[in-house]
C-alpha positions in Angstrom: 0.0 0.0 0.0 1.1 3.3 -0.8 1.0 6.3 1.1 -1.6 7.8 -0.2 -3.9 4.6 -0.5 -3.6 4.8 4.2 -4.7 8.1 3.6 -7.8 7.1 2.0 -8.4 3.9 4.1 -7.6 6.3 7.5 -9.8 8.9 6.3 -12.9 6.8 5.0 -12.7 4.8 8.7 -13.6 7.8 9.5 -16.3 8.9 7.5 -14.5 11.9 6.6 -14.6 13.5 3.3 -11.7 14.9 1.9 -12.8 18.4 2.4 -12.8 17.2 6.6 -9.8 16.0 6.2 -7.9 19.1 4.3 -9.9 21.1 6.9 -8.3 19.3 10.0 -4.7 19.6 8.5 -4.5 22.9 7.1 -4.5 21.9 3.7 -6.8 22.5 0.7 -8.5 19.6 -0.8 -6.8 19.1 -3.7 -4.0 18.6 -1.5 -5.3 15.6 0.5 -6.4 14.2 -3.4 -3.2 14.5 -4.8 -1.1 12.9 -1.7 -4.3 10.1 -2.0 -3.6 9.4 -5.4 0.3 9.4 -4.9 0.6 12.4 -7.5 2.7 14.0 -4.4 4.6 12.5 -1.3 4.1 14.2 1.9 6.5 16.4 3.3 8.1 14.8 6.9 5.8 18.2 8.6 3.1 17.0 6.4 3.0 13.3 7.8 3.7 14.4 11.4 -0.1 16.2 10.6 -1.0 13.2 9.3 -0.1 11.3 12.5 -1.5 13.6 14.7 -5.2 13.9 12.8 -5.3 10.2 12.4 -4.3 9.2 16.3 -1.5 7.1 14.6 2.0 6.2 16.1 4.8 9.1 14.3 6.7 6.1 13.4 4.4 4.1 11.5 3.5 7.0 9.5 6.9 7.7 9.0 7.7 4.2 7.9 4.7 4.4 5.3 5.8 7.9 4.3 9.7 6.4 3.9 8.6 3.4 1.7 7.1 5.8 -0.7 10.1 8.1 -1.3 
């Protein structure tokens, strides 16, 4: 799984559209689209958001984030 596919899975666990999402992070939502659909890799700031909006351990996400680089 890519990056971008944990986003999505994280995300609709939640019920969370991608609007929600881009909301929570600071981002826009074509932002959380293009990280979804892997046409960008999250910066390391970006995927200590991503950890911290999700309630996920910093070093999976960083592992995920690392195998995608």
């Amino acid at each position: 799984m890519t990056t971008g596919d944990y986003v999505q899975r994280w995300r609709e666990d939640r019920g969370w559209f991608q609007r929600e999402l881009a909301k929570r992070l600071g981002w826009d939502q074509a932002k959380v689209s293009r990280v979804e659909r892997g046409v960008v890799q999250p910066s390391l700031r970006d995927l200590k958001s991503l950890a911290r909006v999700f309630a996920q351990p910093l070093d999976l996400v960083l592992r995920i984030g690392s195998r995608a680089a």
